[in-house]
C-alpha positions as CSV (number, residue, x, y, z in Angstrom):
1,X,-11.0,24.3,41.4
2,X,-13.4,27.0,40.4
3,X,-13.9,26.5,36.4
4,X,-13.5,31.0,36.2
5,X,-9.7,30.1,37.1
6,X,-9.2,28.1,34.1
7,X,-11.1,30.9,31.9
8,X,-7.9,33.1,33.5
9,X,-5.5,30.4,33.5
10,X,-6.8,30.8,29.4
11,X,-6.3,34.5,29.0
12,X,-2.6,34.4,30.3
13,X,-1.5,32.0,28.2
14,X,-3.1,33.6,24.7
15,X,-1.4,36.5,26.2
16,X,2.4,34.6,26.9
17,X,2.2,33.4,23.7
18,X,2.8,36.5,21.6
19,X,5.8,38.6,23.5
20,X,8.2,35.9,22.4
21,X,6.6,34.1,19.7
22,X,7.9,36.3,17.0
23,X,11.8,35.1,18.5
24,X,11.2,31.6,16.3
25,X,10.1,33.5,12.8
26,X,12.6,36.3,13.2
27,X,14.0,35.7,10.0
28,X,11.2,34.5,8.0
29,X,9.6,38.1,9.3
30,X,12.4,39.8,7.5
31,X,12.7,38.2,4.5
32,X,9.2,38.8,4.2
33,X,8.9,42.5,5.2
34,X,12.6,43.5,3.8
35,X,14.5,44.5,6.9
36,X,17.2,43.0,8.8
37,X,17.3,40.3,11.4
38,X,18.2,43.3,14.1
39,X,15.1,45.3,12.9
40,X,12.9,42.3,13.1
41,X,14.3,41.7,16.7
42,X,13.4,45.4,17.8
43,X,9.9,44.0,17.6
44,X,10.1,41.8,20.9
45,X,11.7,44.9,22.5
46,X,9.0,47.1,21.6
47,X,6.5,44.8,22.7
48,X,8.4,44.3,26.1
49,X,8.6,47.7,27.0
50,X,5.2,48.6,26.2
51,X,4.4,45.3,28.3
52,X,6.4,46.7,31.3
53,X,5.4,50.1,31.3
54,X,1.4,49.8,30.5
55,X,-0.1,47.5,32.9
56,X,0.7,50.0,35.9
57,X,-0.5,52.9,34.1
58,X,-3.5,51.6,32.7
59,X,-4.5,50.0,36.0
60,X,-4.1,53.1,37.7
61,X,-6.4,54.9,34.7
62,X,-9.1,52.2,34.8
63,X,-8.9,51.2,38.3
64,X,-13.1,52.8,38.4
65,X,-14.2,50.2,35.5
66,X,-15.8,47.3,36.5
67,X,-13.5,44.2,36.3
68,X,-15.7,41.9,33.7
69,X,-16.4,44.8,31.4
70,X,-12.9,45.8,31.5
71,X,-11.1,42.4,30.7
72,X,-14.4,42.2,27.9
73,X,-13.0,45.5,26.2
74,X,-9.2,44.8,26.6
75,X,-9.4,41.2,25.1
76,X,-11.4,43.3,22.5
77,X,-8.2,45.6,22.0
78,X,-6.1,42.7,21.9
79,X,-8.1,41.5,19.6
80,X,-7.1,44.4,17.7
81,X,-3.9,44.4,17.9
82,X,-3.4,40.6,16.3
83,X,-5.8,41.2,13.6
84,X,-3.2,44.1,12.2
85,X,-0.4,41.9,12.6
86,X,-2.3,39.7,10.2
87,X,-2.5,42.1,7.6
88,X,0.4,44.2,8.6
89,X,1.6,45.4,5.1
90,X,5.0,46.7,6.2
91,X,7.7,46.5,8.9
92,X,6.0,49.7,10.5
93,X,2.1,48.3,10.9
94,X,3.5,45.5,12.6
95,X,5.4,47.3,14.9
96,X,2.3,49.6,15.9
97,X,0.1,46.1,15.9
98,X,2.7,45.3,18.8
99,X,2.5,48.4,20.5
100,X,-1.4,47.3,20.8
101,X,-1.1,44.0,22.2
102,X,1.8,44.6,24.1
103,X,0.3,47.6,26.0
104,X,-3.6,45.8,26.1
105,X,-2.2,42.2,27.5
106,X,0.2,43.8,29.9
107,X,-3.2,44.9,31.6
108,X,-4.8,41.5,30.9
109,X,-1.8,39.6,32.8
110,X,-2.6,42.3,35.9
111,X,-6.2,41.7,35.9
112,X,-6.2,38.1,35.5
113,X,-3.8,38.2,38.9
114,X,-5.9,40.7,40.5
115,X,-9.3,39.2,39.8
116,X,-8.2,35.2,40.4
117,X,-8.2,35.8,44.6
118,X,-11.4,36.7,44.6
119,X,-13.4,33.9,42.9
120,X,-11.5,31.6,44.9
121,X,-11.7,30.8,48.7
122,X,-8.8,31.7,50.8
123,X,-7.3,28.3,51.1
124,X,-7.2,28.2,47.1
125,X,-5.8,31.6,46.4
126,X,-1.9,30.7,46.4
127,X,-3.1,27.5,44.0
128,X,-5.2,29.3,41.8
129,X,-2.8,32.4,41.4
130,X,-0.1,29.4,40.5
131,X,-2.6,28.2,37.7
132,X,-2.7,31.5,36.2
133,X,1.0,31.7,36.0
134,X,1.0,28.1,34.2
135,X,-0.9,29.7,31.8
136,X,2.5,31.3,30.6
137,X,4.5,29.0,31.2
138,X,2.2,26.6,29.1
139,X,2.4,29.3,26.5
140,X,6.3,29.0,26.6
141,X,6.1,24.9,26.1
142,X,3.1,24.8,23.8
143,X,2.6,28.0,22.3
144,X,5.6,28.7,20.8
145,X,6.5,25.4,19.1
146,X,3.2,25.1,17.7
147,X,3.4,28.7,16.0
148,X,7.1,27.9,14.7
149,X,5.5,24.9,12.7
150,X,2.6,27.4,11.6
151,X,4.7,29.8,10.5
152,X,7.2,27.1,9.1
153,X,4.1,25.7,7.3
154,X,2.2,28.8,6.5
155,X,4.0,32.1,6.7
156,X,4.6,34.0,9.5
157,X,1.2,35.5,9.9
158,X,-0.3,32.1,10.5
159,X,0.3,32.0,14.6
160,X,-1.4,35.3,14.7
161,X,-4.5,34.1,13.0
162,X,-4.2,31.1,15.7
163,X,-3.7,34.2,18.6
164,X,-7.3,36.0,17.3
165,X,-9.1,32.5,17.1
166,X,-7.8,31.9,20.8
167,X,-8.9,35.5,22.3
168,X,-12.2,34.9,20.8
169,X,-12.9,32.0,22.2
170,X,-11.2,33.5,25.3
171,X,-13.9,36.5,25.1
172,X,-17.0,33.9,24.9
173,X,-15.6,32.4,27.8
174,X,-15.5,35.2,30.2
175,X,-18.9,37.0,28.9
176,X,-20.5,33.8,29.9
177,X,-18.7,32.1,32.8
178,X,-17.1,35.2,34.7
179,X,-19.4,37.3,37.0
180,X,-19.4,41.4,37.3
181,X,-17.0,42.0,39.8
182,X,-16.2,45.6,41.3
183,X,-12.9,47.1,40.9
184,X,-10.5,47.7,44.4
185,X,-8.4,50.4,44.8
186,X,-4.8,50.7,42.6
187,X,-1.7,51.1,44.0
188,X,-0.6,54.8,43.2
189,X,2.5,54.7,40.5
190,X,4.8,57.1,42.8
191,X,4.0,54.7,46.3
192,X,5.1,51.8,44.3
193,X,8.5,53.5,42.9
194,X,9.0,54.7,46.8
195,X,9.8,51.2,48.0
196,X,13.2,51.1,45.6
197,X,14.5,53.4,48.0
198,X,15.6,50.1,50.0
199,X,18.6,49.3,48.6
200,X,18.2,46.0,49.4
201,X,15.1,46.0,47.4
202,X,17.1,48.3,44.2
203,X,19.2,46.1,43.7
204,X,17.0,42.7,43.5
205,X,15.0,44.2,40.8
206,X,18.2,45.5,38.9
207,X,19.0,41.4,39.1
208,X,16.6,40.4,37.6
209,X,16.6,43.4,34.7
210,X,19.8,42.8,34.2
211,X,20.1,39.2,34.3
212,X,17.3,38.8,31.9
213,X,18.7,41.0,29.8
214,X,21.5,39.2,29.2
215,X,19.2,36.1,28.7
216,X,17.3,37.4,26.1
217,X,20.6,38.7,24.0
218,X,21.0,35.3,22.9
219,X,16.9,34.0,23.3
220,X,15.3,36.5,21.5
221,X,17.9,35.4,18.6
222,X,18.0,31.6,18.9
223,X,16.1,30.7,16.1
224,X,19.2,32.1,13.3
225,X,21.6,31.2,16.2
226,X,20.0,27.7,15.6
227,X,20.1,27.6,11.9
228,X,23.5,29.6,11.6
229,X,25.6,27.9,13.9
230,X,24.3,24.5,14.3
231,X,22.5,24.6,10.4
232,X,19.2,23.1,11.9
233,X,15.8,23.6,9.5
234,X,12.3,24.9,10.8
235,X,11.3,21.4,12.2
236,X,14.8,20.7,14.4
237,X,13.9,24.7,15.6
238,X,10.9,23.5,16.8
239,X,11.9,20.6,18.6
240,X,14.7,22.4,20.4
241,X,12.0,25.5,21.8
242,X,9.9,22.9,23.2
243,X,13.1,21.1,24.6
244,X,13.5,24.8,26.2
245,X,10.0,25.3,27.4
246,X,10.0,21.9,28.9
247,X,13.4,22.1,30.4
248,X,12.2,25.7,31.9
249,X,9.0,24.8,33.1
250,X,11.3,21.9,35.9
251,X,13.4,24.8,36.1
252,X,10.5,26.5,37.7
253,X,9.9,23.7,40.0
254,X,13.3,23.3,40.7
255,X,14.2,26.9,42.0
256,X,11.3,26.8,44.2
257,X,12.3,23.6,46.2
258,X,16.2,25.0,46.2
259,X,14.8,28.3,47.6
260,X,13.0,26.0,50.6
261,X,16.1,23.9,51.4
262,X,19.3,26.4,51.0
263,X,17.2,29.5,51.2
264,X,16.1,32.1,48.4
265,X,20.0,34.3,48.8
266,X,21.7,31.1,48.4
267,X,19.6,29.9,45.5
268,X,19.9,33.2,43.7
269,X,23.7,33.6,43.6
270,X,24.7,29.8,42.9
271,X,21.8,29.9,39.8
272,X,23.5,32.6,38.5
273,X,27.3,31.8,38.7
274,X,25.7,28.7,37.1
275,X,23.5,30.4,34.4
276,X,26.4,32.6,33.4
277,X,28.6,29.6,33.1
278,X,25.9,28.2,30.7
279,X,25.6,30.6,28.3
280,X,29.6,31.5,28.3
281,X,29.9,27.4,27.3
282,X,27.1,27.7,24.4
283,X,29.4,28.9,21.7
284,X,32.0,25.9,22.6
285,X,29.4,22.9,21.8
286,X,28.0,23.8,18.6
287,X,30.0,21.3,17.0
288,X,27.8,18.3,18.2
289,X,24.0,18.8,18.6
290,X,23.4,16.2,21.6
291,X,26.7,18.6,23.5
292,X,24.5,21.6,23.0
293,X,21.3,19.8,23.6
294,X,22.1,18.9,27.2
295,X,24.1,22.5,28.2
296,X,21.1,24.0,26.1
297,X,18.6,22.0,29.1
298,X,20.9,22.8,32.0
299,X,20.6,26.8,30.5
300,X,16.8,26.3,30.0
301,X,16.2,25.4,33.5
302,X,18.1,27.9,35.3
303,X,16.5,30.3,33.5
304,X,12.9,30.4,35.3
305,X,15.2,28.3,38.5
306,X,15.7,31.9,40.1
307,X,12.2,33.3,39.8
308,X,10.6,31.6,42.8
309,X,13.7,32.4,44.6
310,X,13.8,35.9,43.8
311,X,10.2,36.3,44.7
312,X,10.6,34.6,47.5
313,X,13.6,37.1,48.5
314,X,11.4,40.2,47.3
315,X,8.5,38.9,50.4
316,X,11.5,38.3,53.1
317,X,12.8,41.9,52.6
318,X,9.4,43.6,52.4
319,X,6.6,41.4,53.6
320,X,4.1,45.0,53.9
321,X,4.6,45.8,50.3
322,X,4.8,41.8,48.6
323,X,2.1,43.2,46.0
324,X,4.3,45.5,45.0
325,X,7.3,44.1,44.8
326,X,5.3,41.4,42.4
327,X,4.3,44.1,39.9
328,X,7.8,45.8,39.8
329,X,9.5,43.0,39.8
330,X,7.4,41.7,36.3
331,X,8.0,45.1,34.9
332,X,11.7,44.6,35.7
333,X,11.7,41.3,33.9
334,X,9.9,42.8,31.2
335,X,11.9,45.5,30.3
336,X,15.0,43.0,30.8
337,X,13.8,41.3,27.9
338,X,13.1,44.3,25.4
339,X,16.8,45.8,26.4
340,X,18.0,42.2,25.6
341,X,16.5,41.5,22.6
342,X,17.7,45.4,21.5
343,X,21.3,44.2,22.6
344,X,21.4,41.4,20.7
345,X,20.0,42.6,17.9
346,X,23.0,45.4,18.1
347,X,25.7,42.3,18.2
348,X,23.9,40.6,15.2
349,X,24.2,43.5,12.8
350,X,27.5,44.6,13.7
351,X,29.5,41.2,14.4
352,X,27.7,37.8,13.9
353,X,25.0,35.7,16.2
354,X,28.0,33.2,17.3
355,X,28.8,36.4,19.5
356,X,25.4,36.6,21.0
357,X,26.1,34.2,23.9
358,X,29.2,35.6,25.1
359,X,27.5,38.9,25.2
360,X,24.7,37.7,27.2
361,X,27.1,35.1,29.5
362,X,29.1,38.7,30.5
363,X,25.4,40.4,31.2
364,X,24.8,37.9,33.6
365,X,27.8,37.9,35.3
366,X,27.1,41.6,36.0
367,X,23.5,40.6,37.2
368,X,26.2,38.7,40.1
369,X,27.6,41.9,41.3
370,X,23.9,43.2,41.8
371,X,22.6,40.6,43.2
372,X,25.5,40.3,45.9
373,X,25.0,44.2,46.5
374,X,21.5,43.6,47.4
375,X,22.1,40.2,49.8
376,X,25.3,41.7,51.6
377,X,24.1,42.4,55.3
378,X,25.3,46.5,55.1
379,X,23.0,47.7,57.5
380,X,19.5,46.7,57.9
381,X,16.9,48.5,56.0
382,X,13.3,48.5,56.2
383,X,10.3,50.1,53.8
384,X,8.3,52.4,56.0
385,X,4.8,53.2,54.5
386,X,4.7,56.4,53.4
C-alpha cells in the first residue's frame, strides 16, 4: 500500500482522538476548572456539533485551494486549537480551544477521505479508504486509554500536549511525503440536503442521530458512571475504555459480515432491539464487575455493529448520490453525539449518572421506530438529480 495512505491513516486518528477523549477526564476537568460534571460534558457536544456542521461548509468555502496546502494550513489550525486547550485558563478558553479543533479536523477527516482515492489505484481505493477509517477506530482503542493514564498521571492537559506533539509530526509528514494535488469540485450544501427528501433516506439518517444519541447519554459520562456506580479508580477506567475500543473495533467487523449474510435492513433492526436491550440491562449488573464487563462488551460491539450496515443500506437506497449520503450520514452521527452528551449531561445534574443508561436504552428504542419507518416498503421512492 502507498506509504501517503498511512500519512492519512495518521491525520484521522490525531483527529479521532480528541472528540471523545475529554469523556475519560470529565471530572478531573471540573475539579480543575470549577464547574460541574454537566458543564464539563457540554464540551464533547460543542466539539460534535462544530464537527458536524463545519466540514461541509468549509469544503464548500475552500473547495479552490489546493489540497496539500490546505491539509498544511488546517493541521496548522488544529494545531492551534490544542495548544489553547493546554493553557486554557478557564472553562471558557477551553470551550473556544474546542470550537477550533472541532471545526479544523472536521475538514481534515473530509480531506483525508477525499484526497486517499486519488493516490491510490482503483483496485486499492475501497482498502485504502478502509485504512483511513482505522485510523479512528485506532484512536478509539489506543488513543483514548493512553490519554486517561496521562491525564490520570499528569493532569488533564497532558493528552493535549501528546495531541500537538502528534500533529506536528503529522505536518512533517505530509509537507514531505504528500504531493500537490488539485482540488475537484464540492458538492453544493442545498444538493446534498435535497436527497432527505426520500423518506426512505430521512429516516436512516434520523437512525443513526438518534440512536447515537442515546449512546452517547451514557458514553460521554462513563468515566463517573464508572467510578460512581462501580467505585473503579483511574487505572480500572482505563482498562475498561480499551475493553470498549477493542470490543467496538470486532463490532465493526461483525456488522459488516451480518450486513452480507442477513442483509443490511435485517442487521440494522435486530442490532438495535439488541443495543437497546444492552444499555436498559447496564444499571442491573453493577453489583459484580465481571456481569458488567461482558454486557459492557456485548454493548461495545453493537455499537459500531450497525455502521457498515447502515452504510451499506444508505448505497442500496441511493446508489447515484452514495458520496452523499457518506458525508450526511457522519454529520448525522456527529451531531448524535453532541445532543447525547448534552442529554446526559442534563440527567446528571438533575437526578444521578445511575439514570444515564436508562435514558439512553429508551433513546434507542426510539432510534427502532425510525429505522422501521425508513425499511417499511410504503411506496418506492427514488432521488432524482436535481
Amino acid at each position: 500500500m502507498d506509504k501517503r495512505v498511512y500519512i492519512l491513516a495518521i491525520v484521522s486518528f490525531i483527529v479521532g482522538m480528541v472528540e471523545l477523549i475529554i469523556g475519560g477526564l470529565l471530572d478531573i476537568v471540573a475539579n480543575d476548572l470549577d464547574v460541574s460534571l454537566g458543564q464539563a460534558g457540554f464540551l464533547i457536544t460543542v466539539f460534535s456539533i462544530a464537527f458536524a456542521l463545519a466540514a461541509p461548509i468549509l469544503l464548500t468555502v475552500t473547495q479552490r485551494v489546493e489540497r496539500k496546502q490546505l491539509t498544511l494550513i488546517t493541521l496548522f489550525i488544529f494545531l492551534i486549537g490544542n495548544v489553547i486547550a493546554v493553557f486554557s485558563p478557564s472553562y471558557s478558553i477551553l470551550l473556544v480551544g474546542r470550537i477550533i479543533t472541532a471545526s479544523s479536523g472536521s475538514l481534515l477527516i473530509a480531506l483525508c477521505l477525499t484526497m486517499v482515492p486519488n493516490i491510490v489505484t482503483e483496485q486499492y481505493r475501497a482498502r485504502a479508504i478502509g485504512i483511513v477509517f482505522m485510523g479512528v477506530s485506532a484512536s478509539l482503542v489506543l488513543g483514548i486509554p493512553i490519554g486517561l493514564m496521562l491525564g490520570n498521571a499528569f493532569g488533564w492537559r497532558a493528552p493535549f500536549i501528546m495531541i500537538s506533539i502528534l500533529t506536528l509530526v503529522s505536518m512533517a509528514g505530509v509537507f514531505f511525503f504528500l504531493e500537490r494535488m488539485a482540488p475537484k469540485p464540492s458538492i453544493p450544501i442545498g444538493r446534498q440536503l435535497r436527497t432527505l427528501k426520500n423518506r426512505k433516506i430521512l429516516f436512516a439518517q434520523v437512525t443513526s442521530f438518534v440512536m447515537l444519541t442515546g449512546h452517547l447519554t451514557l458514553y460521554g459520562y462513563l468515566t463517573p458512571f464508572l467510578k460512581m456506580k462501580l467505585g473503579l479508580d483511574g487505572t480500572w477506567v482505563s482498562i475498561v475504555y480499551l475493553i470498549f475500543g477493542i470490543a467496538a473495533v470486532v463490532g465493526g467487523g461483525i456488522g459488516g459480515f451480518l450486513a452480507d449474510r442477513f442483509g443490511p435492513k435485517r442487521t440494522i433492526i435486530s442490532v438495535i432491539i439488541l443495543f437497546a436491550v444492552s444499555m436498559l440491562s447496564i444499571p442491573y449488573t453493577t453489583f459484580a464487575l465481571p456481569f458488567f464487563l461482558i454486557l459492557m462488551v456485548i454493548w461495545s460491539m453493537l455499537s459500531w455493529a450497525i455502521t457498515p450496515a447502515m452504510q451499506s443500506y444508505l448505497i442500496e437506497l441511493s446508489p447515484e448520490t452514495s458520496d452523499i449520503q457518506q458525508a450526511l450520514n457522519n454529520s448525522a452521527v456527529h451531531m448524535g453525539i453532541a445532543f447525547g452528551s448534552f442529554i446526559g449531561g442534563i440527567v446528571i445534574e438533575q437526578t444521578s449518572v445511575e439514570f444515564n443508561p436508562t435514558v439512553g436504552g429508551v433513546l434507542v428504542l426510539l432510534s427502532l421506530g425510525t429505522a422501521a419507518l425508513s425499511v417499511m416498503n410504503y411506496g418506492h421512492q427514488k432521488f432524482k438529480k436535481s
